[in-house]
N, C-alpha and C positions, 0 to 999 in steps of 0.2 A: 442579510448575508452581505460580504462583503461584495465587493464588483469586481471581476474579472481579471483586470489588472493586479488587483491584493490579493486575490487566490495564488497568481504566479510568484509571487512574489514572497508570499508563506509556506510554498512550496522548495523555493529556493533556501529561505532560512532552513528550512527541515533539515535539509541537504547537507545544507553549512554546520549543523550542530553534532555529525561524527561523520569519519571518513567509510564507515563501511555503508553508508545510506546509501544506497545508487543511482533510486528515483522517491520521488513523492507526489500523488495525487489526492487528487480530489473526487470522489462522486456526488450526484446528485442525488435526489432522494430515491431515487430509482434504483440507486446502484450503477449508473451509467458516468463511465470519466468523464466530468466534464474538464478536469484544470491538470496536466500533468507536468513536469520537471524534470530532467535526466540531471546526473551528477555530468558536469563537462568532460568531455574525449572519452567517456565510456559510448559504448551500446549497447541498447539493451536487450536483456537476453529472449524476451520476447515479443511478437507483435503481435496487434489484434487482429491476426491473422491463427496465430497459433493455438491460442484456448484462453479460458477466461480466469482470470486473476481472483482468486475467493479476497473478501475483504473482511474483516468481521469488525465488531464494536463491543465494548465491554462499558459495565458498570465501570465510574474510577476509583474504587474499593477492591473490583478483582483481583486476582493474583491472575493477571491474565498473562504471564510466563509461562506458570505453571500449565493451565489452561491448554495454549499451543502447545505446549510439548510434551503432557501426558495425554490430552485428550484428541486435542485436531490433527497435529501429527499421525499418530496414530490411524486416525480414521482414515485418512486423507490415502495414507499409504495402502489402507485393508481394501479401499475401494479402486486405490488403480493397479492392485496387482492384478 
């Protein structure tokens, strides 16, 4: 894995490749942030104070569009009404 410095730093490019990106992170294998990135003069709309950020991973074959927005959406919404 890269070192520390190159996490922030490929966070940063993330950022850089469309204006709606806000932030980008990194987990560990745990699931625990280790590397995060804000887009400049924003803030963000939450801290780890407020709840926990789902993160998921897909095959790179999925239709993982599809994915979020018929399936996790969904869900996401049935469980916190």
């Amino acid at each position: 894995m890269a070192a520390g410095a190159d996490l922030h730093d490929i966070c940063k490019k993330i950022i850089g490749l469309d204006d709606s990106i806000r932030f980008a992170g990194i987990p560990n294998k745990f699931g625990k942030q280790i590397v995060v990135e804000y887009r400049e003069g924003l803030e963000p709309f939450l801290t780890d104070q407020d709840y926990p950020i789902l993160m998921l991973s897909f095959e790179i074959e999925a239709d993982h569009e599809s994915i979020i927005l018929k399936k996790i959406i969904p869900f996401v919404k049935k469980e916190l009404i």
